[in-house]
C-alpha positions, 0 to 999 in steps of 0.5 A: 769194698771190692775191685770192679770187675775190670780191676787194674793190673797191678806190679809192686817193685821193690828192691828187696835188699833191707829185707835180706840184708838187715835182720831186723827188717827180715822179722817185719817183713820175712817175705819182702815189703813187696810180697806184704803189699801184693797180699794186701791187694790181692785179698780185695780181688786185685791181680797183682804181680811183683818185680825186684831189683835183681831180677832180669831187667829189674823185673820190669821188662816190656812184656811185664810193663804192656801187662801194668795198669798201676806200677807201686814202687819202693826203694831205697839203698840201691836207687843209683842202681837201677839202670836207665834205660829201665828207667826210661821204659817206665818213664815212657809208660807212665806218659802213655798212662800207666798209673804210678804209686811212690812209697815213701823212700821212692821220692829218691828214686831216678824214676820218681826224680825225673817226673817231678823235675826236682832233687824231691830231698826233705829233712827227716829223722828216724826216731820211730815218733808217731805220725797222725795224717789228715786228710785234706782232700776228704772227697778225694778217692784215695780218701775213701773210707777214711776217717777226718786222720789216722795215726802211724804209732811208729815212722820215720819223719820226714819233714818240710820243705819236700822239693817237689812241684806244687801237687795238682792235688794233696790228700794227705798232710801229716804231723809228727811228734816232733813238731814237723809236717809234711804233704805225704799224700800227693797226685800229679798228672804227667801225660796220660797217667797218674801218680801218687807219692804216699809218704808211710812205709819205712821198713823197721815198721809194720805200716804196710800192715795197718788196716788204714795204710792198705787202705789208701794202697788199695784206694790208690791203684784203683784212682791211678789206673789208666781211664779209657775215657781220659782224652788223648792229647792232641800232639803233633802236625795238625793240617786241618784248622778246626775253623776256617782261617782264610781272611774275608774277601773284600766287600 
């Protein structure tokens, strides 16, 4: 299905050191996990842009940021060296409605960390055991054009408890091949915006190229973009009550 014509601006961050440093994640991914999801994207009409770590500001600077309507982020070696007051700028951003989807190894992430509230640790192995996700939530949007599951043939596991608050709403549990299960597709609200932590995606495999998994991708930054129509919460002083609160005057 093709964007609207309104399509949410998206900026897919990643790290982008495995891909540098490790050459069997060089031959997955040549140009970067980043640069295989924005094509992604970009192929059903959305305006995509990317950042990296070692970019100036991260890549993440103000300008980049007022021009983000959905931040995609992947990290995963170097989590502690991403400076806070990037951090900070993203976190004030996603309050204001910025949309933010958390691929897999970004559940370690400061960033992701600091919304939840919560270590966000889980059990995992990497054994390259296959993934079947169900999909609990089959009205959901980020389930749009999905099946009642569908299998990754290789993952990483990564395994219950997940130290996180309860989701507002789970679209995903998966099950691995070794007996685990895991809530691998979770939304949450956080002010004015929406986030979305999606479990797949280690970066020895191919899954950010399975039909199914840019799927949800795609599904998944059009749900987290900022509503125009999400009201407001109402903070601060408020002078006037909106009914009266003057006691009645005696009869």
């Amino acid at each position: 299905m093709a964007p609207p014509q309104s399509a949410p601006r998206i900026t897919v961050w990643n790290e982008f050191r495995h891909e540098q440093k490790n050459p069997k994640v060089k031959a997955v991914y040549p140009d970067g996990i980043h640069t295989a999801i924005a094509e992604s994207l970009r192929a059903d009409g959305f305006e995509v842009k990317t950042a990296t770590l070692d970019e100036p500001e991260h890549g993440l600077g103000e300008d980049v940021l007022s021009a983000t309507d959905v931040l995609f982020w992947w990290g995963h070696m170097a989590h502690g060296e991403v400076v806070d007051a990037v951090v900070d700028r993203v976190y004030a951003r996603v309050l204001e409605g910025m949309g933010l989807v958390v691929l897999h190894s970004g559940h370690f992430s400061k960033i992701f960390r600091r919304l939840m509230g919560t270590t966000c640790d889980l059990s995992w192995r990497d054994t390259g055991e296959r993934e079947r996700l169900w999909v609990v939530a089959p009205q959901h949007p980020i389930a749009e054009g999905l099946g009642d599951s569908f299998v990754v043939p290789q993952a990483e596991m990564y395994g219950e408890p997940f130290d996180i608050p309860a989701p507002d709403e789970l679209v995903f549990v998966s099950w691995f091949q070794g007996g685990e299960v895991f809530r691998s597709g979770a939304c949450f609200n956080r002010g004015q915006g929406k986030i979305f932590y999606f479990r797949p995606g280690h970066e020895t495999f191919p899954i950010y190229y399975q039909a199914e998994v840019q799927q949800v991708l795609k599904n998944a930054a059009r749900w987290a973009a900022p509503t125009p129509s999400r009201p407001k919460t109402g903070f601060g002083h408020r002078p006037q009550p909106l009914e009266s609160i003057l006691a009645p005057e005696p009869a």
